[in-house]
OpenMM code with the backbone's topology and positions (N, CA, C; nanometers):
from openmm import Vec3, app, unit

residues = "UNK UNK UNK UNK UNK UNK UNK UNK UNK UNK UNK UNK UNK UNK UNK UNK UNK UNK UNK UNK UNK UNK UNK UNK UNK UNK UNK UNK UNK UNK UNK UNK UNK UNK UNK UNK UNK UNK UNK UNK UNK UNK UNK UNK UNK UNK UNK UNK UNK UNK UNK UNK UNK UNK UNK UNK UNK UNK UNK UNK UNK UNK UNK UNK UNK UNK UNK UNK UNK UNK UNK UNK UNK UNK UNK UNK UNK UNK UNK UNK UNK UNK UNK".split()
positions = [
    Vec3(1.6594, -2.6242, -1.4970),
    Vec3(1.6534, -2.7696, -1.4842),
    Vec3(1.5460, -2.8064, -1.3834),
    Vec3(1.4998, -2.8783, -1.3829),
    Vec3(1.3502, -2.9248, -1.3179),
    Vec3(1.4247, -3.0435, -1.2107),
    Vec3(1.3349, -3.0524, -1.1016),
    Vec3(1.4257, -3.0702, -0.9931),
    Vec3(1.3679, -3.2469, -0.9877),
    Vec3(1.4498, -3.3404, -0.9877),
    Vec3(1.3863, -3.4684, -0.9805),
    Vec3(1.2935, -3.5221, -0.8259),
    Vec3(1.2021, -3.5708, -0.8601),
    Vec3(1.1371, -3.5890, -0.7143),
    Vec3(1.2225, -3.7210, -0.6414),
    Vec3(1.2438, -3.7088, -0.4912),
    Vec3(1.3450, -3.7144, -0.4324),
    Vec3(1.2036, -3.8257, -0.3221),
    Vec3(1.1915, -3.9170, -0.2554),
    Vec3(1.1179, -3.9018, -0.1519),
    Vec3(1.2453, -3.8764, -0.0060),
    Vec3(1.1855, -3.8405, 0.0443),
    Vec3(1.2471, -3.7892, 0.1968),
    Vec3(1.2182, -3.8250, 0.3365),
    Vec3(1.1015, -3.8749, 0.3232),
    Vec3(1.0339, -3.9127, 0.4435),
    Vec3(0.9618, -4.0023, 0.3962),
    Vec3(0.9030, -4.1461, 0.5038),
    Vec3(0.8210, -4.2596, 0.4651),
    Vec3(0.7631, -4.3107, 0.5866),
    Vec3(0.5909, -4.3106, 0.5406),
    Vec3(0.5749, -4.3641, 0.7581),
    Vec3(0.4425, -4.4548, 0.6592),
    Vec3(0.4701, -4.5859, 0.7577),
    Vec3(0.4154, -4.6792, 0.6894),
    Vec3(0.2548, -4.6984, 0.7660),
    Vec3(0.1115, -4.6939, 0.6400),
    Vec3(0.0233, -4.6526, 0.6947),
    Vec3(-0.0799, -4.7679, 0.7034),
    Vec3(-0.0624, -4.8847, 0.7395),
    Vec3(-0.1285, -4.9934, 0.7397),
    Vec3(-0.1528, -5.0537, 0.6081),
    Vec3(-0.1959, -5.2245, 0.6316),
    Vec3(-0.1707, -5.2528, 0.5026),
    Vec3(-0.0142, -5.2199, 0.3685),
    Vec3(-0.1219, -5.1896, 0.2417),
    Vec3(0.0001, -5.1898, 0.1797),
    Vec3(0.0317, -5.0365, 0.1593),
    Vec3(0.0099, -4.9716, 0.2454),
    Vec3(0.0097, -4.8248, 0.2144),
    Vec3(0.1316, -4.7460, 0.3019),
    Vec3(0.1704, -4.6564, 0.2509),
    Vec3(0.2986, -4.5627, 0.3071),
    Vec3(0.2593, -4.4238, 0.2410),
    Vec3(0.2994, -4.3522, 0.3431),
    Vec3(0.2686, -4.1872, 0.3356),
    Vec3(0.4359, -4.1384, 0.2783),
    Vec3(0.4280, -4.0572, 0.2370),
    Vec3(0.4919, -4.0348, 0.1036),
    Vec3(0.5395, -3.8846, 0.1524),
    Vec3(0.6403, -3.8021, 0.1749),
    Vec3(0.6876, -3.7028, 0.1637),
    Vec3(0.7823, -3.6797, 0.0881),
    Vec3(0.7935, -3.5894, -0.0409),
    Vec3(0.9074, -3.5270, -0.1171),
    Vec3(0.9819, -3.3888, -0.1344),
    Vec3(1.1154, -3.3860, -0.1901),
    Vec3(1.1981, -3.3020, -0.1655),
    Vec3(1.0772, -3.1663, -0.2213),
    Vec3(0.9799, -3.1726, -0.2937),
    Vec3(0.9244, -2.9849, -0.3095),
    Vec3(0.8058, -2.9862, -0.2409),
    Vec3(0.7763, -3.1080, -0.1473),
    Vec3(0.6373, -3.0571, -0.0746),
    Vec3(0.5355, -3.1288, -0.0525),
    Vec3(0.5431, -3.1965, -0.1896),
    Vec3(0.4277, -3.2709, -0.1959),
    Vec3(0.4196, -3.3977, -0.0910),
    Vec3(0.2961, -3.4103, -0.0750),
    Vec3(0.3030, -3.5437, 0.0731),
    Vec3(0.1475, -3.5911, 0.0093),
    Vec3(0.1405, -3.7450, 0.0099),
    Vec3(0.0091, -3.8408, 0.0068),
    Vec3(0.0394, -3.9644, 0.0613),
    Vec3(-0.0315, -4.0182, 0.0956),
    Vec3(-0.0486, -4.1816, 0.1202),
    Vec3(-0.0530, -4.2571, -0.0038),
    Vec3(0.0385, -4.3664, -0.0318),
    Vec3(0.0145, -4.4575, -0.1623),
    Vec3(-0.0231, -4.5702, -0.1773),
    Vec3(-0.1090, -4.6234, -0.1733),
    Vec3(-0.1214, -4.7621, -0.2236),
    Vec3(-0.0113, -4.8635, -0.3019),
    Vec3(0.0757, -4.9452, -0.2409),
    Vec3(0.1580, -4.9954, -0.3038),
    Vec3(0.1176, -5.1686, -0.3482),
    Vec3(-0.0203, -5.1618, -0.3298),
    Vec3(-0.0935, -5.2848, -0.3627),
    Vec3(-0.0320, -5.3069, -0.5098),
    Vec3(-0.1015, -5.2171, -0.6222),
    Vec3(-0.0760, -5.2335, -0.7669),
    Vec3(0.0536, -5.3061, -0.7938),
    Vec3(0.1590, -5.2758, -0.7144),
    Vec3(0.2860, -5.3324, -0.7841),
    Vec3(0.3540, -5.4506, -0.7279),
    Vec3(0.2472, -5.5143, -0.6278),
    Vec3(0.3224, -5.6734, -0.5822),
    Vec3(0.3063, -5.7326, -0.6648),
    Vec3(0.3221, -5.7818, -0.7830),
    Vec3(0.3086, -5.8648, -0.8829),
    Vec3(0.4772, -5.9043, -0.9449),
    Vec3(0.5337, -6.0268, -0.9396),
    Vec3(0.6341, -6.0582, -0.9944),
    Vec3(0.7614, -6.0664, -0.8695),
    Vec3(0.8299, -6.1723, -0.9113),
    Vec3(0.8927, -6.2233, -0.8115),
    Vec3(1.0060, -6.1496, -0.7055),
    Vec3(1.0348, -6.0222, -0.7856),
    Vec3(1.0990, -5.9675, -0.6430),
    Vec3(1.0039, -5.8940, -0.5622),
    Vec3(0.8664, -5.8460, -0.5853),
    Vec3(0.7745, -5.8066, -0.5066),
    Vec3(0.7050, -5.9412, -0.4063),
    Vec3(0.7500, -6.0660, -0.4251),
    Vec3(0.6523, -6.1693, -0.3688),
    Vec3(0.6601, -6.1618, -0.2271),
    Vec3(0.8194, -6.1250, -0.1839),
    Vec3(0.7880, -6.1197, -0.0618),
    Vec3(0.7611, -6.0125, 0.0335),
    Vec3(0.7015, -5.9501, -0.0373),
    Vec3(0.6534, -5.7850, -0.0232),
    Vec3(0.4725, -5.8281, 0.0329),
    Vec3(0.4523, -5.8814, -0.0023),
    Vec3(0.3125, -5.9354, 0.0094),
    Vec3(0.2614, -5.9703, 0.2035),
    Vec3(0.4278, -6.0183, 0.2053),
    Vec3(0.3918, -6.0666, 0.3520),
    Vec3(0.4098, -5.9225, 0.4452),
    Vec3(0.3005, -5.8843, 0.5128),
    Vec3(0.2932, -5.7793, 0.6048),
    Vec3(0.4020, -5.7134, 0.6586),
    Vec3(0.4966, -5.8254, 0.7313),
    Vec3(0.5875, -5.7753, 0.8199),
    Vec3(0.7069, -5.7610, 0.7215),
    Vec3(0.6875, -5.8324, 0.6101),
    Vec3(0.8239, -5.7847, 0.5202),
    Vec3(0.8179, -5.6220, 0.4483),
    Vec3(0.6675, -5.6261, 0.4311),
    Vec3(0.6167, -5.4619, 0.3746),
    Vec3(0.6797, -5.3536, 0.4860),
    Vec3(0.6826, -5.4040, 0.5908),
    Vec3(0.7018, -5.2600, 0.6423),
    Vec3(0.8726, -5.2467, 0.7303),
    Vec3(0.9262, -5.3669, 0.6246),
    Vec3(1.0552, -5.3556, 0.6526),
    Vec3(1.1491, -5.2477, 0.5437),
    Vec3(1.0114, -5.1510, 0.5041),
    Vec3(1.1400, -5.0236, 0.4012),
    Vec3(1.2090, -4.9733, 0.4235),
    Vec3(1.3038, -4.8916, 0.3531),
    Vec3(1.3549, -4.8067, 0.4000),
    Vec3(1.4161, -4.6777, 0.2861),
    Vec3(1.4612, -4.5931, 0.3323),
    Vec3(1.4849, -4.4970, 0.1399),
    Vec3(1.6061, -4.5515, 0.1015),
    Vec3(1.6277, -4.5147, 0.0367),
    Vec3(1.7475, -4.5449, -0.0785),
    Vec3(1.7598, -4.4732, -0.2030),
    Vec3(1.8656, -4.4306, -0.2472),
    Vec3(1.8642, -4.3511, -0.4058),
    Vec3(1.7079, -4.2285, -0.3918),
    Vec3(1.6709, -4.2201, -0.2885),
    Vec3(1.5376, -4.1040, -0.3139),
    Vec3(1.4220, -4.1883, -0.3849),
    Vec3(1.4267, -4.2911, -0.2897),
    Vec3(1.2994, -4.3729, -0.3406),
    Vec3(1.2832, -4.4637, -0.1915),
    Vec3(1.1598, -4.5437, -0.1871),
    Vec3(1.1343, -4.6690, -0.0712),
    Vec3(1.1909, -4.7837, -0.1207),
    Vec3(1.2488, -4.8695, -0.0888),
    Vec3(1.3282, -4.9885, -0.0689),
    Vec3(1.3149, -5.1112, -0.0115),
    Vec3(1.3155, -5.2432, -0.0069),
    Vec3(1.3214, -5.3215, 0.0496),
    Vec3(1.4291, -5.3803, 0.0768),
    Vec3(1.4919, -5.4852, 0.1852),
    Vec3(1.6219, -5.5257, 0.1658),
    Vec3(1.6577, -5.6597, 0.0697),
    Vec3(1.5237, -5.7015, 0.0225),
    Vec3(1.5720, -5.7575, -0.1266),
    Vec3(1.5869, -5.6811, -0.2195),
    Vec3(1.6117, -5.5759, -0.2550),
    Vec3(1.6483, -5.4814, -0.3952),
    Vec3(1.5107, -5.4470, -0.4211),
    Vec3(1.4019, -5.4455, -0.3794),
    Vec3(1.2401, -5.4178, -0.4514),
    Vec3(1.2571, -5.2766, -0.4245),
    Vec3(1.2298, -5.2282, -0.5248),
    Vec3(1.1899, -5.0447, -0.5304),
    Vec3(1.0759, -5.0296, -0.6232),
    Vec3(1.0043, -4.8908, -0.6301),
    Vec3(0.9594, -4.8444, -0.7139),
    Vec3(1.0122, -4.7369, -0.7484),
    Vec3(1.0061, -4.6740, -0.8496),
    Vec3(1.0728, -4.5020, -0.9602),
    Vec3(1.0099, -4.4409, -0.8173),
    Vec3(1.1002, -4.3512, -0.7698),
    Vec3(1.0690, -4.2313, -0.7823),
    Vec3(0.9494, -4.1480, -0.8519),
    Vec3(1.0160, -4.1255, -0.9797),
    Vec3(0.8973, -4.0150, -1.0349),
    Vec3(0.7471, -4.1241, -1.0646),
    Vec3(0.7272, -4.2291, -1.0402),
    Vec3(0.6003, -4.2861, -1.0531),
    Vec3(0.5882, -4.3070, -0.9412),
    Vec3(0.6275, -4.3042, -0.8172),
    Vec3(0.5803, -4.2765, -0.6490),
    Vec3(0.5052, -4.1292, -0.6727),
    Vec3(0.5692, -4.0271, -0.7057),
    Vec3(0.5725, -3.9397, -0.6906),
    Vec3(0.4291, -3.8823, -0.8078),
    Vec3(0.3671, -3.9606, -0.8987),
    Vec3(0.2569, -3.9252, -1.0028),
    Vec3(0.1764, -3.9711, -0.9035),
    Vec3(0.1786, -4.0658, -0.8476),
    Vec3(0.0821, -4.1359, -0.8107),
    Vec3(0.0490, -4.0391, -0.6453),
    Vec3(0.1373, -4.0164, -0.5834),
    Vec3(0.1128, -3.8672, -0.5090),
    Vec3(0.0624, -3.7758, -0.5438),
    Vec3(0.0727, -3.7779, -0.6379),
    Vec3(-0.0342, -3.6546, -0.7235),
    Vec3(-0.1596, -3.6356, -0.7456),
    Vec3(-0.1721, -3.7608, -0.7843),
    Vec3(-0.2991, -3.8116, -0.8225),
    Vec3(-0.3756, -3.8159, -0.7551),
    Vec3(-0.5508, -3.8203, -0.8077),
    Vec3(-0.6481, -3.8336, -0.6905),
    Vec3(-0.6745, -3.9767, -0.6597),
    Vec3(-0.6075, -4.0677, -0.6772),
    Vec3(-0.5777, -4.2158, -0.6950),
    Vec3(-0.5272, -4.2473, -0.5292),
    Vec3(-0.4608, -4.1546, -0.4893),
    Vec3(-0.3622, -4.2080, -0.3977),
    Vec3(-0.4716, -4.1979, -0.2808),
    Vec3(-0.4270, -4.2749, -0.1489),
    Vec3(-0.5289, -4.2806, -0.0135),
    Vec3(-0.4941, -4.2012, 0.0608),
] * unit.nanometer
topology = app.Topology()
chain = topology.addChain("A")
for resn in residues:
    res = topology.addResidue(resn, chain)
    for name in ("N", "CA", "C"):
        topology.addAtom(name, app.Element.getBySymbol(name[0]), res)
């Protein structure tokens, strides 16, 4: 069984960006610009609300319910996309 990516650690890196550690290793900085679009991200936009995350379910969180997947945190860690 293939192990679901988990994040574990989150340190928030200016702007809209957060460094990214998961349960097998992998670690990047992400750009979470792409996904403020639509109304539970709106108040994600404002600085000091961005860096009010926190984990939840093995993902980053806001305390309005805003998340992103897991395993698409975790592509985008992959990727040469990420900062």
């Amino acid at each position: 069984m293939d192990l679901l990516p988990t994040v574990i650690r989150a340190e928030y890196r200016g702007e809209y960006r957060i460094h990214l550690a998961f349960n097998d290793g992998v670690e990047n900085t992400v750009d979470f610009s792409q996904w403020l679009d639509g109304p539970v991200f709106e108040p994600l936009k404002e600085p000091g609300y961005f860096q009010r995350f926190f984990l939840e379910g093995g993902t980053v969180t806001w305390p309005n319910g805003a998340d992103v997947a897991p395993e698409t945190l975790y592509e985008r860690a992959k990727s040469s996309e990420a900062t």
